[in-house]
C-alpha positions as CSV (number, residue, x, y, z in Angstrom):
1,X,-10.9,25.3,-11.2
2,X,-12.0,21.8,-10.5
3,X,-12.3,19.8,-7.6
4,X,-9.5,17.3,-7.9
5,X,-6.8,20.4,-9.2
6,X,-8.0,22.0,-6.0
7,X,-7.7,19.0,-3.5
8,X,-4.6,17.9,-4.9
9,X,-3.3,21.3,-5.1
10,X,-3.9,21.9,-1.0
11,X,-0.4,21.0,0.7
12,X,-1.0,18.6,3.6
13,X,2.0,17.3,6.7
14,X,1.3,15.8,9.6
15,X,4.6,17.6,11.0
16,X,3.1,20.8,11.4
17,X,0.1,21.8,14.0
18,X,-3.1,23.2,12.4
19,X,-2.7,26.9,13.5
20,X,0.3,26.5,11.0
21,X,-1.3,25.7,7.7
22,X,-0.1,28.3,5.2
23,X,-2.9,28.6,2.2
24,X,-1.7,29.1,-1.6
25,X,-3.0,32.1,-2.7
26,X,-6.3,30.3,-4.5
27,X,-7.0,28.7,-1.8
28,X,-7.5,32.0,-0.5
29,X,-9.2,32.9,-3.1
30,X,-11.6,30.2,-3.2
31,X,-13.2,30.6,0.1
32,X,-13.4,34.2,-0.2
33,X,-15.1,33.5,-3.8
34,X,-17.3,30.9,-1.5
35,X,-18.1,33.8,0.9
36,X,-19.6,35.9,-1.6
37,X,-21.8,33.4,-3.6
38,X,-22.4,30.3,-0.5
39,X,-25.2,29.2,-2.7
40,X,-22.9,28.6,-6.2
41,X,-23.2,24.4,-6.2
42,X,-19.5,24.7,-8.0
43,X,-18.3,26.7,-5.1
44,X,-19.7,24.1,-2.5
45,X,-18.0,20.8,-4.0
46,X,-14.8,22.6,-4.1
47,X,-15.1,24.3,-0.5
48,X,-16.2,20.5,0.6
49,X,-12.8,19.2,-1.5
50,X,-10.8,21.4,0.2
51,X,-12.1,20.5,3.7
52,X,-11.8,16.2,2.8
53,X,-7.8,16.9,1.8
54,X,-6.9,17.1,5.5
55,X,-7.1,18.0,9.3
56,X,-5.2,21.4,8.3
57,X,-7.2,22.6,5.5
58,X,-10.9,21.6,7.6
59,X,-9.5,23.1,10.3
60,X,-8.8,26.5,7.8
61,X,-12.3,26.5,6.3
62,X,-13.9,26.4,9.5
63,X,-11.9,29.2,10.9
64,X,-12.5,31.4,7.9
65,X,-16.1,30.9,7.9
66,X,-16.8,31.3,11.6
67,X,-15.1,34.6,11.2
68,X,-16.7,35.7,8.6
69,X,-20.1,35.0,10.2
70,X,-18.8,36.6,13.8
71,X,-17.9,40.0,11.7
72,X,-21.3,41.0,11.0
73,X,-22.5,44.0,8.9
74,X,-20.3,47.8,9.5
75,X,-21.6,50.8,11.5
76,X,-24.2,52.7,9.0
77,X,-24.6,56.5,9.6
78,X,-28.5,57.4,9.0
79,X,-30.4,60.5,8.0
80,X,-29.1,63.1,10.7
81,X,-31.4,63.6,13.8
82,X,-32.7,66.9,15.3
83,X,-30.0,69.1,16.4
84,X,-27.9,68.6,13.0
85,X,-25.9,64.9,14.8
86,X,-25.8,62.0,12.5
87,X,-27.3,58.9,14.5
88,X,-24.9,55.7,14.4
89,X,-27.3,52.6,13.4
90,X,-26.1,50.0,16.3
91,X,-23.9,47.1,15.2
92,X,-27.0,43.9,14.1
93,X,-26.1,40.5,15.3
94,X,-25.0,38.4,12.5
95,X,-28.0,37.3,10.0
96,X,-29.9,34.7,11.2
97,X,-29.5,33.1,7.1
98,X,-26.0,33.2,7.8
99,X,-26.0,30.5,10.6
100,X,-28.2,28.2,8.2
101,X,-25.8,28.9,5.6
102,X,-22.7,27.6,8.3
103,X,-25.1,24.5,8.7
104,X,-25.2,23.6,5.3
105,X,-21.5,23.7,5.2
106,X,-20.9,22.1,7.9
107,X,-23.0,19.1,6.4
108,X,-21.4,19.6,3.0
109,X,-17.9,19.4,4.4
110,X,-19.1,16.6,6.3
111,X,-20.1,15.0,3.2
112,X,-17.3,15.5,1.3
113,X,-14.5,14.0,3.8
114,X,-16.9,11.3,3.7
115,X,-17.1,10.8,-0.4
116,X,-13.5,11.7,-0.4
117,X,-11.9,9.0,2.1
118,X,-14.6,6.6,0.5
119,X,-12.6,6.9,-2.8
120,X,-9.4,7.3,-1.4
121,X,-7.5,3.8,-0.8
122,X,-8.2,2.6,2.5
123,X,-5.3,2.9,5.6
124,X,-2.7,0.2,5.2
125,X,-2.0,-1.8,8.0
126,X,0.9,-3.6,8.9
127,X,1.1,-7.1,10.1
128,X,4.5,-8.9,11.3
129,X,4.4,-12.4,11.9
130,X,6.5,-12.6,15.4
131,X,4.4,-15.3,16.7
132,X,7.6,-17.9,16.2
133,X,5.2,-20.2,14.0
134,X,3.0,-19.9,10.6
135,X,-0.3,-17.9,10.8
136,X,-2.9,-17.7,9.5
137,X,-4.8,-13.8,8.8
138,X,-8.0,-13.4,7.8
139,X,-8.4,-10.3,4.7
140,X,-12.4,-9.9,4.8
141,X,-15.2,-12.2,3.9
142,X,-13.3,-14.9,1.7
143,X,-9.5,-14.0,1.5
144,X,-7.2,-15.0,3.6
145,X,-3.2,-15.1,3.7
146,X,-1.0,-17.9,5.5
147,X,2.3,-16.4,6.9
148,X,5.6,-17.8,7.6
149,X,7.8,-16.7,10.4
150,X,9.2,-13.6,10.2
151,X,6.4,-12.5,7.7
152,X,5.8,-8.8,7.0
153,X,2.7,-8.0,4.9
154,X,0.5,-4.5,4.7
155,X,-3.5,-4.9,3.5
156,X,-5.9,-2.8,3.7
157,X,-8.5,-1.9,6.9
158,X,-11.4,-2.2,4.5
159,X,-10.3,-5.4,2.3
160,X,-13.7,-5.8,0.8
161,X,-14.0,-2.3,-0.1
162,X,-10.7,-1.4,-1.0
163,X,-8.3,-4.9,-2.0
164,X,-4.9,-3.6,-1.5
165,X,-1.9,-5.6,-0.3
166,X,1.8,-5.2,-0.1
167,X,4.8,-7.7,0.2
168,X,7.7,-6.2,2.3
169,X,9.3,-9.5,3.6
170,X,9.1,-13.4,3.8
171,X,6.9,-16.2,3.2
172,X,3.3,-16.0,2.5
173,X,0.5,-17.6,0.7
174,X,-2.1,-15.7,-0.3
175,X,-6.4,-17.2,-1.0
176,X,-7.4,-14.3,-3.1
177,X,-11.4,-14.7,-3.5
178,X,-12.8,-11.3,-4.4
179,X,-15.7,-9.9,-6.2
180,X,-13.2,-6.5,-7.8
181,X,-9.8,-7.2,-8.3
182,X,-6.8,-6.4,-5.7
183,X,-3.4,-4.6,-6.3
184,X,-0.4,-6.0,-4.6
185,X,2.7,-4.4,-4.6
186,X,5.4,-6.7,-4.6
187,X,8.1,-4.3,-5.1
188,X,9.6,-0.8,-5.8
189,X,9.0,-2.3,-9.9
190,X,6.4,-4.4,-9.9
191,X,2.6,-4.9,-9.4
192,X,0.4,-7.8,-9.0
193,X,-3.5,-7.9,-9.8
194,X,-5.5,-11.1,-9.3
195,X,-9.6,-11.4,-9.0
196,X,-9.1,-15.0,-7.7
197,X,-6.0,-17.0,-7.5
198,X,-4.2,-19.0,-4.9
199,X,-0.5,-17.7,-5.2
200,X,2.7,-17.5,-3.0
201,X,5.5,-14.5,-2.7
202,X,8.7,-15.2,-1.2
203,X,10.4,-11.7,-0.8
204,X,14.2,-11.1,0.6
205,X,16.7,-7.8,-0.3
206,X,18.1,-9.2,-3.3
207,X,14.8,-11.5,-4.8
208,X,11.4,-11.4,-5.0
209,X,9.2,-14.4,-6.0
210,X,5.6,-15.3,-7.2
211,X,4.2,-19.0,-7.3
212,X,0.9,-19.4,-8.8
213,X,-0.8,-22.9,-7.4
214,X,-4.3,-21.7,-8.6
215,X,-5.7,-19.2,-11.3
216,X,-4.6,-16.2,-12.7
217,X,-2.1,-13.4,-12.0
218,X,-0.9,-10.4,-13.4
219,X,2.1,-8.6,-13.2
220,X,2.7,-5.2,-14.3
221,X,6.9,-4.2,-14.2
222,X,7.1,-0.5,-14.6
223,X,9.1,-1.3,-17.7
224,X,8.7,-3.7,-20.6
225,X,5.3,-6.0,-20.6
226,X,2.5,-7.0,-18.4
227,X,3.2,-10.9,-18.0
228,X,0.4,-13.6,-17.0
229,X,0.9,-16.2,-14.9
230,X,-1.1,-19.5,-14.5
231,X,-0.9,-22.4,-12.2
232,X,2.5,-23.6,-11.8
233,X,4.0,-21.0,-13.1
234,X,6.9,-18.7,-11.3
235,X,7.9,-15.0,-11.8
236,X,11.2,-13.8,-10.2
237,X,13.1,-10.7,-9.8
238,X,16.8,-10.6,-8.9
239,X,18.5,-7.3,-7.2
240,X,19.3,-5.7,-10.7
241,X,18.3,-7.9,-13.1
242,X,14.1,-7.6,-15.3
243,X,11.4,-9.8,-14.5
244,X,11.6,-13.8,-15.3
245,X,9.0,-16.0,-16.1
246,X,9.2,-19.4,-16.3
247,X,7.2,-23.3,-15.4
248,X,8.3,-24.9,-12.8
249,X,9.1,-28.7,-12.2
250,X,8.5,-28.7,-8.5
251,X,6.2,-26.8,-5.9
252,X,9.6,-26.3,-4.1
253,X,8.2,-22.7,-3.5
254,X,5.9,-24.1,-0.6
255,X,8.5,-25.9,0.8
256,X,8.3,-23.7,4.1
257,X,4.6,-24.6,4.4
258,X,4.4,-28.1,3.2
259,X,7.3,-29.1,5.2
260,X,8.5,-31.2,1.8
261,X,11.9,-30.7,0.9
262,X,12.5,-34.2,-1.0
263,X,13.3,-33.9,-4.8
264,X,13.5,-36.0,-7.5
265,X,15.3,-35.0,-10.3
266,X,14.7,-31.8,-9.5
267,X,17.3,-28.5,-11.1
268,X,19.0,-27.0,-8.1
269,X,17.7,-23.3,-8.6
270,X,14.0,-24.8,-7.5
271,X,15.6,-26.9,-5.1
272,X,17.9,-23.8,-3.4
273,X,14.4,-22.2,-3.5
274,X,12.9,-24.3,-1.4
275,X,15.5,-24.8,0.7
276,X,16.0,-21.0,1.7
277,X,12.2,-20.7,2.1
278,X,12.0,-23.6,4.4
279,X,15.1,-22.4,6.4
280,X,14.6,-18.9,6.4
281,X,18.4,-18.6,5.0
282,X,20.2,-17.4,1.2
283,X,22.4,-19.6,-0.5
284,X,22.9,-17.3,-3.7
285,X,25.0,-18.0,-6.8
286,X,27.9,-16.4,-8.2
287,X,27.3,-15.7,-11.9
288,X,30.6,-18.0,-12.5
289,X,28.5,-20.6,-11.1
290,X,24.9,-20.4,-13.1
291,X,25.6,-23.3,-14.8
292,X,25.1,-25.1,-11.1
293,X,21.2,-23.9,-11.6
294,X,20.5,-26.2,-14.1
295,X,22.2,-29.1,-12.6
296,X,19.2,-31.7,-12.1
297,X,19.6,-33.3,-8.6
298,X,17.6,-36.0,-5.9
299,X,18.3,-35.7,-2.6
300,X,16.1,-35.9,0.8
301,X,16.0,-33.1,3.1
302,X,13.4,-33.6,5.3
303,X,13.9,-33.8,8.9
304,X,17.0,-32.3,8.5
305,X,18.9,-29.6,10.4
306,X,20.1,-26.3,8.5
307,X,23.4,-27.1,8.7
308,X,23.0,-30.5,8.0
309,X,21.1,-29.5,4.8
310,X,24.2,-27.0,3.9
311,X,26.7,-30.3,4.7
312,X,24.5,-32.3,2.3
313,X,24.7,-29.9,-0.7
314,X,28.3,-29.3,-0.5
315,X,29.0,-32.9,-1.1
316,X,26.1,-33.7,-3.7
317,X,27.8,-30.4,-5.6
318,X,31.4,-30.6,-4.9
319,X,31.6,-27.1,-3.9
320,X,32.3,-24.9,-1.6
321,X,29.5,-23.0,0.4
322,X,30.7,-20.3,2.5
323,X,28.7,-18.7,5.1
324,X,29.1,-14.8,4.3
325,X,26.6,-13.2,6.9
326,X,24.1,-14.2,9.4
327,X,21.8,-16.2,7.6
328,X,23.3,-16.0,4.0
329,X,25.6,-18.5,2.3
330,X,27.6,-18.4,-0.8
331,X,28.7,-20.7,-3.3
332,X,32.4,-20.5,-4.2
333,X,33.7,-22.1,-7.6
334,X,37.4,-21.6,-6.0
């Protein structure tokens, strides 16, 4: 039996209270094995596994071997005494090599929790950007990440030691500087890894978004191919629909950061991008009208209210946009 069958083999919940843990039967099995032979090394690195998998399963070693060293050694029945009566040998206190051996396990199972939750990704945390402006969070020595309002991003405690990041919502721009790579997950299908880039997601319900301003990414769908994206180029995922990759004309993508919204010659699926960013609204496309995307167009929007920006796309497209919920606008070909 190795270590990781048996620590991944341990069932864990946080639902149920310690005193509740119910063992598999090799489980069992193992620490009675331990009991017998606490000296095996192949025995102690499993016992320690076991004890690192959870609260419930350290709690269940410990219990089984204080028990086992509070049982002690039976009643013996010596040589019979004068007068023909067998003379009980009195009940010893537990060995005294038994309490070194409990010391040694108590260090080992220190030692493995240790080993263990050093391996282990670290604890995720979430941040939400409710401040009502763009900020600014520091990810350890030399990363950082800028996010817009409304922001939701998990990392990791330990950054340095364990890179891991998550996209669940928003704006942000990420200053990736790190000496091992980091995993992002960007969605449900997708994966980013990056030793050091300068990069920014933009992440609703129906799209997800990756701008590369500086270096190297790599995405990794969980079907078809890994892609690799350089400065200026995009990568976007629409609700149903694989992975596009494409060079963009503008940096319309840091729209909500830069503050620029004016375009020159620019095609309206970049502009729209920048646009919802900056707004922290949806104006989405019917397929009848993917043609529109292409459509090159200049126009100013700078200093410019959302609806005012709305007002000034209906009439540079001749279209109707209809407002279908809070914050999401359509465009009708009707």
């Amino acid at each position: 039996m190795e270590v990781k069958y048996l620590a991944g083999h341990s069932s864990y919940s946080r639902q149920y209270p310690f005193n509740m843990y119910q063992p598999q039967q090799d489980i069992s099995d193992l620490i009675s094995r331990y009991i017998q032979f606490p000296h095996d090394p192949l025995l102690q690195e499993q016992v320690a596994a076991l004890a690192g998998a959870g609260p419930e399963q350290a709690a269940y070693v410990e219990r089984r071997l204080t028990d086992w060293l509070m049982e002690g050694a039976p009643v013996r029945v010596t040589a019979a005494a004068p007068g023909g009566w067998a003379m009980p040998q009195k009940k010893p206190r537990p060995f005294a090599w038994k309490w070194a051996v409990l010391g040694a396990v108590v260090a080992l199972i220190a030692a493995g929790i240790i080993f263990l939750l050093w391996r282990r990704p670290g604890v995720l945390l979430t941040y939400s950007n409710s401040t009502g402006r763009i900020d600014t969070l520091h990810l350890g020595k030399e990363s950082s990440v800028v996010a817009n309002k409304r922001a939701v991003i998990t990392y990791a405690a330990r950054f340095d030691i364990t890179p891991e990041l998550g996209m669940l919502n928003g704006e942000a721009y990420f200053d990736i500087r790190q000496s091992s790579r980091i995993r992002m997950q960007l969605d449900e299908h997708t994966v980013l890894y990056t030793l050091n880039a300068v990069f920014s997601v933009h992440k609703t319900a129906t799209v997800t978004q990756v701008f590369v301003v500086k270096g190297r990414i790599t995405l990794v769908p969980d079907a078809g191919r890994k892609i690799q994206l350089t400065a200026g180029m995009q990568a976007k995922r629409e609700l149903h629909h694989p992975l596009q990759q494409k060079t963009l004309k503008s940096q319309s993508l840091l729209a909500w950061k830069s503050g620029r919204l004016k375009f020159r010659n620019i095609p309206l699926e970049e502009i729209l991008d920048g646009v919802n960013g900056y707004y922290g609204i949806e104006i989405l496309l019917p397929p009848s009208a993917g043609s529109l995307y292409k459509r090159r167009v200049t126009a100013d929007f700078e200093h410019k209210s959302a609806d005012e920006t709305l007002s000034m796309l209906r009439k540079i497209l001749n279209v109707p946009i209809v407002k279908d919920s809070v914050n999401r606008y359509y465009v009708s070909m009707k």
